[in-house]
N, C-alpha and C positions, 0 to 999 in steps of 0.2 A: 599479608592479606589486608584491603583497604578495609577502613570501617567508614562505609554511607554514612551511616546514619551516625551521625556528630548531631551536637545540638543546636548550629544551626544552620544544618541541611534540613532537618525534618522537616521545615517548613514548606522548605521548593519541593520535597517528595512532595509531601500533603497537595499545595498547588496543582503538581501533576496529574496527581492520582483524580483533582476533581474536575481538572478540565478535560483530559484523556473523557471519563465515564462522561460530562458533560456532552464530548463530542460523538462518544457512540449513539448516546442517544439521540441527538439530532441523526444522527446519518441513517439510524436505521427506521428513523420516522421520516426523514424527507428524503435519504439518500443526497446529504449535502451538508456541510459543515458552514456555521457563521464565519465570517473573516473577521467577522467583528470579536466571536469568541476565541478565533484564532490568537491572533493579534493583541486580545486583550490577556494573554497572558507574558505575552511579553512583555506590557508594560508593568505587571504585576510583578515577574521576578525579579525584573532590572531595578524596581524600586523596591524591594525587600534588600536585594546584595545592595545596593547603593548605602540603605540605613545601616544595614549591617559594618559596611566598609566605613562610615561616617563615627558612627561608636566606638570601633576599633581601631579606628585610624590606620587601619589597612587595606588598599585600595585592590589588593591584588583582586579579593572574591567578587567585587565588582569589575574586575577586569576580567577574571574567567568569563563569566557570563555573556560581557561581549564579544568577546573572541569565541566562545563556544555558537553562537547568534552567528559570527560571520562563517566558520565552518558548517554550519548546519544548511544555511542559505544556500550554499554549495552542493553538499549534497542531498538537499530537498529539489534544487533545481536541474541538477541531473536525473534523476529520479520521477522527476514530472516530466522533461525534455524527453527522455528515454522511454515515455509511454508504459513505467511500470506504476507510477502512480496519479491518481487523478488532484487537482487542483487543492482541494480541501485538504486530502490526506499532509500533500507537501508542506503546505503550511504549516499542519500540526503539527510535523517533524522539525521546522524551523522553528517554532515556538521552544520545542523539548529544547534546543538549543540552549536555550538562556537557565536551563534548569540542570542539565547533565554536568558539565563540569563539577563535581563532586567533592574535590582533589585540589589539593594548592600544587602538587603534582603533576604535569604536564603529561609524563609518560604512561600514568597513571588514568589521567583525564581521557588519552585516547586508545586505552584499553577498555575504558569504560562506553569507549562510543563504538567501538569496533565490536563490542561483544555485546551492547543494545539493539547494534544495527543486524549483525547476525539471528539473534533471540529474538524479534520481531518480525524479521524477514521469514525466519522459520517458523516460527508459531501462528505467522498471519499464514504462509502456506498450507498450515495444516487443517487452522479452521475455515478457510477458502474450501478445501477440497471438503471437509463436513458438510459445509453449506453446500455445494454442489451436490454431492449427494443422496443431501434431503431434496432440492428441486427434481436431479432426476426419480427419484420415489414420487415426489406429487404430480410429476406430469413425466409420467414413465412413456405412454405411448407417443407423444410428443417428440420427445426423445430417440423412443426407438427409432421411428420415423426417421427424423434429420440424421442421429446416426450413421444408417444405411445410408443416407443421400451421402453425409461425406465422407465414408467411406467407400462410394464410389465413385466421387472428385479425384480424392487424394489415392486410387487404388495406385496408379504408375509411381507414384510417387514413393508410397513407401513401400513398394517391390523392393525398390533400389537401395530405400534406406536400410531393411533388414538382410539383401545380399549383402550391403556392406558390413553389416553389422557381424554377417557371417563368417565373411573372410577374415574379419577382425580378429576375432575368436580363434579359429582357424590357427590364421598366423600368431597371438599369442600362446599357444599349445605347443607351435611346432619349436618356437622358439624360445618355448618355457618359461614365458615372462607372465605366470600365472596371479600374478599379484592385477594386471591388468582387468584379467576376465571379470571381476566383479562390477569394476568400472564399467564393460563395455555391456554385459546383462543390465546398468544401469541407465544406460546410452538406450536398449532397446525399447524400454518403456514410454519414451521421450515418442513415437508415435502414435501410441495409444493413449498417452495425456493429451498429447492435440487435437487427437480426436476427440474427447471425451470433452474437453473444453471447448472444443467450437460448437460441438452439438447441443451442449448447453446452454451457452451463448446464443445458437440459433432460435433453440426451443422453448426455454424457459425465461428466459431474459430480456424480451422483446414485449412489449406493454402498447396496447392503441391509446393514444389519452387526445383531450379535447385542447384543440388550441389555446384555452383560457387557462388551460389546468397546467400547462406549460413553464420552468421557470428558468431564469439562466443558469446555466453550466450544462444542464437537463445534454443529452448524447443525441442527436437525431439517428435515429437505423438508415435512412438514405436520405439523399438531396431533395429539399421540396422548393417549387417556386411559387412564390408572391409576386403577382401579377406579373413583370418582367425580369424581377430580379430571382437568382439562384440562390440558395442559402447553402451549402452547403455542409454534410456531415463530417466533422473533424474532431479532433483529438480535445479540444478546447473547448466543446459544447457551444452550446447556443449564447451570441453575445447578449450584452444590454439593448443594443440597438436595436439585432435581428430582431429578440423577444418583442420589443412595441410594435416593430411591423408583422408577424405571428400573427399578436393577439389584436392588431387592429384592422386586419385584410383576410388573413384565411380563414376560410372556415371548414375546410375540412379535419378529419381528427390527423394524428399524425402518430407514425410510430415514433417511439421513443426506447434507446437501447439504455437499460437498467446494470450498473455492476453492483456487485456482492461487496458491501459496507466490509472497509478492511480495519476500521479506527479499532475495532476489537485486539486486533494486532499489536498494538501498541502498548496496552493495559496488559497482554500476555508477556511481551520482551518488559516492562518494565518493572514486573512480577517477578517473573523467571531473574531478572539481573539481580534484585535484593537476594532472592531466594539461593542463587545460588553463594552469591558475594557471602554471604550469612553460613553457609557451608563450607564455605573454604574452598568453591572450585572458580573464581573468579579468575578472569580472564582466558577461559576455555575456546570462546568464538572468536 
């Protein structure tokens, strides 16, 4: 079993632990992270393990950190690329970079990124779905409403996916591969979470706000034009550019699509990995 906390790792935790909270707070006052706070913890770890490896005359833990910085870049950018995460969050993932390497350990270092990366992915899903929750309670008729709309979009659709879901079953009964079924009752749920999250997304997620009130990264709900040019709504939010032309031509308000601050996520995996490393079930994920 690894022991984290050496004396000195404590410090990168500590780091962590205040730019993480650092960052939820921003996100859930603006719904947006600094790059500046992002970023600036990268130069904060790099020059902690740098003095560290300078006293010690061992440059390895200064090496980890880059190399954990160049792995992370990877998979922060896959991660934003893939549309599971928004701009800010990836960042803060790449920052954690320069702090996870733990371990003069290698094999070690990426059990510890494999079971970070599981314990945040899980724990953000779970308080994602809290959060949802509590919106559909404050705006339950909202809700109801779009519900029923998309459940009558997607009715053909998941006709087909619960007949298959059927046969599935079905055929692991006749064939007694009953280790299956649990999987495949797990599979049916998957269209009643999409429902459940788009109607969410429709209903309570969507905010009219005044062009000035606008800022970049901000989501547009649909395409708006300024004067002859289209802006269009994408994964990337509103640029620097679009924003001066926004707030120096339009003047109507504009919708703007809101997601559920996930930086919480990270403070839960980073919790959970001491917590459990501390109990002796380190590398479970």
């Amino acid at each position: 079993m690894p022991n984290l906390l050496t004396p000195e790792n404590i410090p990168l935790i500590i780091l962590a632990f205040i730019w993480i909270i650092g960052a939820i707070l921003q996100d859930l006052k603006r719904r947006e992270v600094d790059n500046i706070w992002n970023f600036s913890l990268i130069a904060f770890a790099l020059a902690y393990r740098i003095a560290i490896s300078i006293h010690t005359q061992n440059y390895t833990f200064a090496l980890n950190g880059i190399l954990g910085f160049i792995i992370f870049i990877t998979l922060g950018n896959a991660l934003y690329y893939g549309r599971v995460f928004a701009g800010g969050d990836a960042k803060l993932l790449i920052s954690l970079g320069t702090i996870l390497p733990l371990s003069y350990d290698w094999i070690i270092n990426l059990k510890i990124f494999l079971s970070f990366t599981g314990l945040f992915l899980l724990g953000g899903a779970v308080y994602v779905l809290i959060w949802s929750i509590i919106l559909t309670i404050i705006h339950f008729q909202n809700f109801k409403t779009e519900f029923t709309k998309q459940f009558n979009i997607y009715r053909k659709l998941h006709k087909r996916a619960f007949i298959l879901i059927f046969i599935a079953l079905i055929s692991a009964t006749i064939f007694q591969s009953y280790y299956l079924i649990p999987i495949i009752i797990l599979f049916a749920f998957f269209p009643i979470l999409f429902l459940f999250a788009k109607s969410v997304e429709e209903a309570c997620m969507i905010k009219t706000t005044n062009p000035q009130k606008v800022t970049e990264g901000d989501w547009l709900y649909k395409d708006i034009k300024v004067q002859n040019k289209t802006i269009k709504a994408t994964w990337e939010g509103v640029t620097k550019e679009q924003l001066q032309l926004i707030k120096a031509k339009y003047k109507k308000d504009i919708l703007i699509k809101q997601g559920i601050p996930f930086t919480p996520g990270f403070l839960i995996g980073l919790i959970a990995l001491l917590i459990l490393t501390e109990k002796g079930l380190f590398g479970i994920f």
